[in-house]
C-alpha positions as CSV (number, residue, x, y, z in Angstrom):
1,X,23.5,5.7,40.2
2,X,20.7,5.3,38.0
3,X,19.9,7.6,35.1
4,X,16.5,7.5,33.7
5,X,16.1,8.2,29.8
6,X,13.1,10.3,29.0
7,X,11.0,8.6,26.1
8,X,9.6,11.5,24.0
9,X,7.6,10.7,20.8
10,X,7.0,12.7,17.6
11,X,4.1,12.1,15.7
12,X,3.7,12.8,12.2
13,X,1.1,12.5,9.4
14,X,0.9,12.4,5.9
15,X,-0.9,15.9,4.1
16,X,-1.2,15.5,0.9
17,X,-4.0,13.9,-0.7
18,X,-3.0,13.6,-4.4
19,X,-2.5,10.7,-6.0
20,X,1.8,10.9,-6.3
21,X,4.1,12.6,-3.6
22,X,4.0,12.8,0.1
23,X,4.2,15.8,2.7
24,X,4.9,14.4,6.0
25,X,4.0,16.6,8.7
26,X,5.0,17.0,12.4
27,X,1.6,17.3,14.6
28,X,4.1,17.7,17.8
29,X,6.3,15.9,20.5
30,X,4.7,14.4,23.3
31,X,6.2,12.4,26.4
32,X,3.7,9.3,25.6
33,X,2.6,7.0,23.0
34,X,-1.0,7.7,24.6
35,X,-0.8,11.3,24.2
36,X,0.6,11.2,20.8
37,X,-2.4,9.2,19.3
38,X,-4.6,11.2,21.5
39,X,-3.6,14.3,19.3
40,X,-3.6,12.8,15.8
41,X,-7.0,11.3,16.5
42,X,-8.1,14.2,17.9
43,X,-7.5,16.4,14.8
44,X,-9.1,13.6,12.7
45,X,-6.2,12.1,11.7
46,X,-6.7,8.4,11.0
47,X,-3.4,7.1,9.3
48,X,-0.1,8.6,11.4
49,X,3.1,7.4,12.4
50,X,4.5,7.6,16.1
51,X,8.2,7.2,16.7
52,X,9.6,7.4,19.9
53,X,13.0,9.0,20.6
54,X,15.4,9.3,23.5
55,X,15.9,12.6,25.0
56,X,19.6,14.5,24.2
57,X,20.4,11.5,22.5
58,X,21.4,11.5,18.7
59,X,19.2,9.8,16.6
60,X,19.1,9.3,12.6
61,X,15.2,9.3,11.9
62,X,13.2,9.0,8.7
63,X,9.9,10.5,8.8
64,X,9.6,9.6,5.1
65,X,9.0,11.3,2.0
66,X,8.3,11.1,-1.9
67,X,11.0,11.1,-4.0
68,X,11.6,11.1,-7.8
């Protein structure tokens, strides 16, 4: 039996625009890499990050941050 383990990816963006701190923001979940970048670029979004996750699986993922 083979189980296939759907792929889904979260992209996320960086909001703040000050000089010191970060706000990292989800823009959604999408089922590909394509469709991800689609959406950031889209919105005008020029500097993301796309990480891609397994589905019901457990997974231990920095989307980063500022801290002091």
């Amino acid at each position: 039996m083979v189980i296939n383990i759907m792929k889904l990816y979260i992209a996320t963006y960086n909001s703040y625009d000050d000089q010191w701190g970060a706000s990292i923001c989800s823009l959604g979940v999408f089922d590909s890499y394509d469709k991800a970048e689609k959406a950031l670029k889209n919105n005008g979004i020029e500097v993301f990050q796309i990480d891609e996750v397994d589905l019901n699986e457990i997974t231990n993922l920095y989307l980063g941050g500022y801290i002091e």
